[in-house]
C-alpha positions in Angstrom: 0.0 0.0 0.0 1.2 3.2 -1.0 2.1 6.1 2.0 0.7 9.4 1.5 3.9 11.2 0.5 4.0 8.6 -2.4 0.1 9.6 -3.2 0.7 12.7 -3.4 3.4 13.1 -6.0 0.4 11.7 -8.5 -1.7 14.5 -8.2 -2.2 17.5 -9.8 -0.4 20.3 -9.0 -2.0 23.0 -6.1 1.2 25.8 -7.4 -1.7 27.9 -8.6 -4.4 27.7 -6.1 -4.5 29.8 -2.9 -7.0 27.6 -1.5 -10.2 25.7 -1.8 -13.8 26.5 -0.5 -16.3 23.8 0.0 -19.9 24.4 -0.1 -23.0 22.4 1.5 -26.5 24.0 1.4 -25.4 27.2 1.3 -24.3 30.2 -0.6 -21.1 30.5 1.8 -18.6 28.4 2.1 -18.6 26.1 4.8 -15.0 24.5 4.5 -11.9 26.7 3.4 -8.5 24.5 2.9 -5.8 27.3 2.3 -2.7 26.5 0.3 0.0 26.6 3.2 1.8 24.3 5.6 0.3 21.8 7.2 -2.7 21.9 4.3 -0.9 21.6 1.3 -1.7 17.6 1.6 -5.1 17.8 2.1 -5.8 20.7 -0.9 -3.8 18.7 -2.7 -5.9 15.7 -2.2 -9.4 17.5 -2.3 -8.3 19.4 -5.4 -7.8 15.8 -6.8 -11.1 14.6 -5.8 -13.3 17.8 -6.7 -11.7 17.3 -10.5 -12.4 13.4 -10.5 -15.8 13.4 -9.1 -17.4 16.8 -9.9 -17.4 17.5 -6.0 -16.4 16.1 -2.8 -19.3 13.1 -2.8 -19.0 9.9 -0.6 -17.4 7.7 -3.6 -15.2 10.7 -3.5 -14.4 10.7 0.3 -13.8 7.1 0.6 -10.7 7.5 -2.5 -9.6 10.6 -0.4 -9.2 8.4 2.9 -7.5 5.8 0.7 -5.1 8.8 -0.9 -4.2 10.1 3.1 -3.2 6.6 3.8 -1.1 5.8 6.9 -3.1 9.2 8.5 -6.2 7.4 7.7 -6.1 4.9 10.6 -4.2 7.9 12.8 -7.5 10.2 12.4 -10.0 7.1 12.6 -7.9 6.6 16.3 -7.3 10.6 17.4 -10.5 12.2 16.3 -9.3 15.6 15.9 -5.6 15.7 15.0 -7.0 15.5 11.5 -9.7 17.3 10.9 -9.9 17.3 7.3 -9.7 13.5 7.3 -12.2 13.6 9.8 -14.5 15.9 7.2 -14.4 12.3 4.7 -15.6 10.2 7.4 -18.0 12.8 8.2 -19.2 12.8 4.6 -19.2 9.0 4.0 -21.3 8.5 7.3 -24.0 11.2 6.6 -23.9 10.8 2.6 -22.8 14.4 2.2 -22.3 16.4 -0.7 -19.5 19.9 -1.1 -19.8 21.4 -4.4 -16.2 22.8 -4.7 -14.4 26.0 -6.1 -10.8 26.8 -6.6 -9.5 30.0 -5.8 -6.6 30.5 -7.6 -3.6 32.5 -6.7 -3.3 36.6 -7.5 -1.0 37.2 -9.7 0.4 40.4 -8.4 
C-alpha cells in the first residue's frame, strides 16, 4: 500500500491555487483549505477529488481516505488531530455532498 507522500506526487499540482472553499447548502462556504503548511496535503488531495468526481461526494471521500493513507487509521484513532480526514468520514457517514471551487492565486 502506498504512503501518502508517495500519493501525493500523483496529483495535480496545487502551485496555482490559494485555496479551496467547499460548499453544502449554502451560498457561503462552509469548509476553506488554504494553500500553506500543514494543508498543502489535504488541498492537494481535495483538489484531486473535486476534479475526479465533480465534487467532494462519498465515492469521493472514501478515494480521499485511501489517498491520506497511513493518516487514515491515525485520524480514525485521534479524532481531531485530522480534521480534514475527519470531514471524509463525516461525509461518508452522513452521505454528504460539497460542491467545490478553486480559488486561484493573485498574480500580483
Amino acid at each position: 500500500m502506498p504512503t501518502f507522500a508517495e500519493n501525493l506526487k500523483h496529483l495535480p499540482s496545487i502551485d496555482a491555487i490559494a485555496a479551496l472553499e467547499l460548499y453544502g447548502d449554502g451560498h457561503a462556504p462552509e469548509v476553506v483549505i488554504e494553500n500553506q503548511p500543514g494543508s498543502r496535503g489535504a488541498l492537494a488531495v481535495y483538489y484531486h477529488l473535486a476534479i475526479q468526481h465533480g465534487g467532494i461526494t462519498p465515492k469521493a471521500a472514501q478515494e480521499g481516505l485511501d489517498l491520506f493513507a497511513e493518516h487514515t487509521e491515525e485520524a480514525r484513532a485521534k479524532p481531531g488531530k485530522h480534521p480534514n480526514i475527519d470531514r471524509l468520514f463525516h461525509i461518508l457517514e452522513e452521505e454528504l455532498f460539497y460542491s467545490v471551487k478553486a480559488i486561484p492565486k493573485s498574480s500580483q
